[in-house]
N, C-alpha and C positions, 0 to 999 in steps of 0.2 A: 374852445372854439377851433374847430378844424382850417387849415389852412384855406388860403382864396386861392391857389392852385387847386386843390382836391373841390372845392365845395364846386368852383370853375367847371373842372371836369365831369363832377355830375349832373350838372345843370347842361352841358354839352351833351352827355349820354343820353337824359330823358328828355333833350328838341330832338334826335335825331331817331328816336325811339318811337315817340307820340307822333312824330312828320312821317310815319312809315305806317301806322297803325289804321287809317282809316281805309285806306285801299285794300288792308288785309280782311278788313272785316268787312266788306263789299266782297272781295271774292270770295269769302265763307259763308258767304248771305245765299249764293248761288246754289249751295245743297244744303245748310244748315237750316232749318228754323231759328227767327233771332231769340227765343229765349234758351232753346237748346245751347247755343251758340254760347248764351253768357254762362251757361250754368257750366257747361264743357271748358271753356275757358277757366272758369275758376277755380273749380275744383283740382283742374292739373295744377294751376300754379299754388291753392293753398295746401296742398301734399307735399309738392316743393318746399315752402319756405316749411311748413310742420316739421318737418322732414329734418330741415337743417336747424329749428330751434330743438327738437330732440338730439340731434346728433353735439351741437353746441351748450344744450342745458340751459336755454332762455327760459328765465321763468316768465310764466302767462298768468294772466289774470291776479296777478296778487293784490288789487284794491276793486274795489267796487266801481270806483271812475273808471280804471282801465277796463271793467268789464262795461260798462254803459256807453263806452266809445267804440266796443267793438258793433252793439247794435246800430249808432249813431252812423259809423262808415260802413258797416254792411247795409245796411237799411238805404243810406242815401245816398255814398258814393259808389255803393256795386249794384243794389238793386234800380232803386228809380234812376241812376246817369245812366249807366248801360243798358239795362232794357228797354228805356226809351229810345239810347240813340243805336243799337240795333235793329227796333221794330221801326225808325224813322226810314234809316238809311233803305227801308227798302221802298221808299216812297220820296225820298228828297234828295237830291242829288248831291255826291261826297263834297263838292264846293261850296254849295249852299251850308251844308252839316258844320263845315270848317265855320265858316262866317258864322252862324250861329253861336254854335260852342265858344267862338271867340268873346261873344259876351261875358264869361266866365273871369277874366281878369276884372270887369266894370262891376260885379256883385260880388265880387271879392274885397274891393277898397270900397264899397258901400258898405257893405255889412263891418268890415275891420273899421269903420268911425264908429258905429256901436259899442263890439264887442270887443274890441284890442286896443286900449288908447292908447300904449305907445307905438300903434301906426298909425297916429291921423297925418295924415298930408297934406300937403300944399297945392295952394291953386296952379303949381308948374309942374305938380310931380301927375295931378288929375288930367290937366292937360295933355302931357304925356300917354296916359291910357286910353285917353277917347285920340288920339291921333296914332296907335298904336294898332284899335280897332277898327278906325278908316282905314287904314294901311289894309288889313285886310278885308274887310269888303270892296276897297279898290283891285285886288290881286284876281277876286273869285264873282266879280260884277257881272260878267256872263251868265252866271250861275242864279243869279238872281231874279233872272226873268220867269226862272221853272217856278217861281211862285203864285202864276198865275195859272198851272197847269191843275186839270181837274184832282183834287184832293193833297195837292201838294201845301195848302196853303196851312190848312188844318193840324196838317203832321207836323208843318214848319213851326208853329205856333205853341205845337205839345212839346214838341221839343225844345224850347226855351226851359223846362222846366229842370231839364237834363243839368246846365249849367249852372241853373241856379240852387239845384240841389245839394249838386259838389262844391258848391259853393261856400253852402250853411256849413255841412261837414267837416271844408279845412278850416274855418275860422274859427270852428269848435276845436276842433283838434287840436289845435295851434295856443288856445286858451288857455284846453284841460290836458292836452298830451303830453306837456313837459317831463322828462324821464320815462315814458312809456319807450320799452324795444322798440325800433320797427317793423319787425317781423310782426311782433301782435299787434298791430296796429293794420298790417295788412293780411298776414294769413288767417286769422280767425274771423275777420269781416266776410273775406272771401269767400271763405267755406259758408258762412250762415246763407251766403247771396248764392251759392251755389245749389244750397238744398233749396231754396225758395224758388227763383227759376228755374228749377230744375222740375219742381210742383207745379210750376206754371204749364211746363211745356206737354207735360204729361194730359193736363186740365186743357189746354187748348191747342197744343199743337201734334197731338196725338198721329193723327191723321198724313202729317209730314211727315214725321220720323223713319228715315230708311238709313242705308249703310253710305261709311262715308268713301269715299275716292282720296286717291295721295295728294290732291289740289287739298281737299277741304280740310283731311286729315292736318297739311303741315300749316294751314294759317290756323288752324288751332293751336296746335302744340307751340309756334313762335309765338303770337298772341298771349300763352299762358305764361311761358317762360319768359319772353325777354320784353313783351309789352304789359306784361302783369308784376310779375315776382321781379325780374331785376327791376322795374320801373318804379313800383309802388314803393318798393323797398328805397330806393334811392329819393324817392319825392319825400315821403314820412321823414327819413331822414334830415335832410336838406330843412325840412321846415321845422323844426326843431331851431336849426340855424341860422335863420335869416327870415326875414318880416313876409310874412303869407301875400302882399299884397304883390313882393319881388316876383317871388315865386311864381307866381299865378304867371307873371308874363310869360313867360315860355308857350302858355296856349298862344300866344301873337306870334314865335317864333315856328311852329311844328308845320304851318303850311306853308309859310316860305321853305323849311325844306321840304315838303310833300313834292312844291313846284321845281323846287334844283334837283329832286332826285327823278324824279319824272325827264327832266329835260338832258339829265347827264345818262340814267338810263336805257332809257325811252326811245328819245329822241324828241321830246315834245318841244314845242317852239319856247319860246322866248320872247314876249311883247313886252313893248315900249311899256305899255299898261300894266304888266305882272313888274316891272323895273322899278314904277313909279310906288306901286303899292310895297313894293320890299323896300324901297328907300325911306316911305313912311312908318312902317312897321320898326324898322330899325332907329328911326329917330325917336319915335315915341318909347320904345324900350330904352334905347340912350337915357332921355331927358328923366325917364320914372327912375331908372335905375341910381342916377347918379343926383335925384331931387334929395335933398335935407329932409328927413322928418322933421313935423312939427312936433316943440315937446309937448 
């Protein structure tokens, strides 16, 4: 087991990683088509990790489980989570998306009472996660009104499916991935999710397709590298190590920082309301993190 400093510090790198991540894919949205978008993204980053599992001598695929998990996260954690919250985001607004996506902790500890019995939880550790996900939907309440705008409500609704996909994936993962690298666990999903949108885009977004600008170019190449390849790499990791249901919290914590970096950047304001929802987000991650499993 890796130390609670290291394991700390990665769970530090991918909130501050995934709280940077949605604004970058709103301005690549600007010249990108969104399956272009995923397919470009991924591909840079599964040449990355290839790349460095060639240069390190990671063996791939050597069971049949570790190959049937590469379709299982290419299929649901690259293709259907990102290409829907791509082709969302250009209809639902980046705060609404957060508050969404933020369901993804709550189908995490549902599905792990099924599939993981040593994470079933307790009525304070559940507690914790539904007051984790108020926390954010208090933060991004503004945002919520765009659900009432012509075709927003639709896209809102597909996009649940986003969360819940990545959802099935890491509880699988987490099952069957015991000893799998994480490099194969994320560069080979990557690439398959790359050729598929990448078919996509060709099949319907044909028409879109022009040359990119140094705006679109660099939220690509960040996007692939340090929100794909180090990210992924570090989350597959990490959950190996600690209970998928932990894990998952960090989608509660990546818009609290979207709103601190905005406001330290930016200059965006600071309400009593975004105060109150980060103080809930933070207790309810508190109370799950430090709740007893149940045996």
């Amino acid at each position: 087991m890796p130390s609670r400093a290291l394991r700390f510090a990665a769970l530090a790198a991918i909130t501050l990683i995934w709280g940077s991540t949605w604004a970058a894919i709103r301005i690549g949205l600007e010249d990108i088509p969104p399956f272009a978008g995923v397919a470009l993204r991924f591909a840079l980053a599964s040449g990355l990790l290839l790349t460095i599992a060639w240069v390190r001598r990671i063996p791939l695929g050597r069971t049949r489980l570790e190959r049937r998990l590469w379709w299982i996260n290419g299929l649901l954690t690259f293709v259907l989570t990102y290409g829907i919250v791509y082709w969302a985001e250009q209809r639902v607004p980046s705060g609404l998306t957060a508050v969404l996506f933020a369901t993804f902790p709550l189908f995490v500890a549902l599905l792990a009472q099924a599939w993981l019995p040593e994470e079933r939880w307790t009525p304070l550790s559940a507690l914790g996660i539904v007051v984790g996900f108020a926390g954010v939907a208090v933060i991004f309440s503004e945002d919520l009104a765009g659900l009432s705008a012509p075709g927003t409500g639709r896209a809102a609704a597909l996009l649940l499916l986003a969360p819940l996909a990545a959802a099935v994936a890491s509880v699988l993962v987490k099952r069957w991935g015991r000893g799998v690298h994480p490099v194969s666990l994320a560069a080979v999903p990557m690439l398959l999710a790359a050729g598929v949108m990448g078919l996509a885009s060709l099949l319907f977004e044909a028409h879109r397709l022009s040359g990119l600008d140094a705006v679109s170019l660099g939220t690509v190449v960040s996007l692939a590298v340090v929100g794909s390849a180090v990210a992924f790499y570090l989350s597959f990791w990490l959950l190996e190590h600690m209970a998928a249901s932990r894990l998952a919290l960090t989608n509660y914590l990546s818009p609290v920082v979207a709103v601190l970096l905005g406001a330290a950047l930016f200059g965006e304001r600071l309400t009593a309301r975004i105060a109150l929802g980060a103080a809930l987000v933070f207790a309810g991650v508190a109370v799950t993190a430090t709740a007893r499993r149940r045996p």
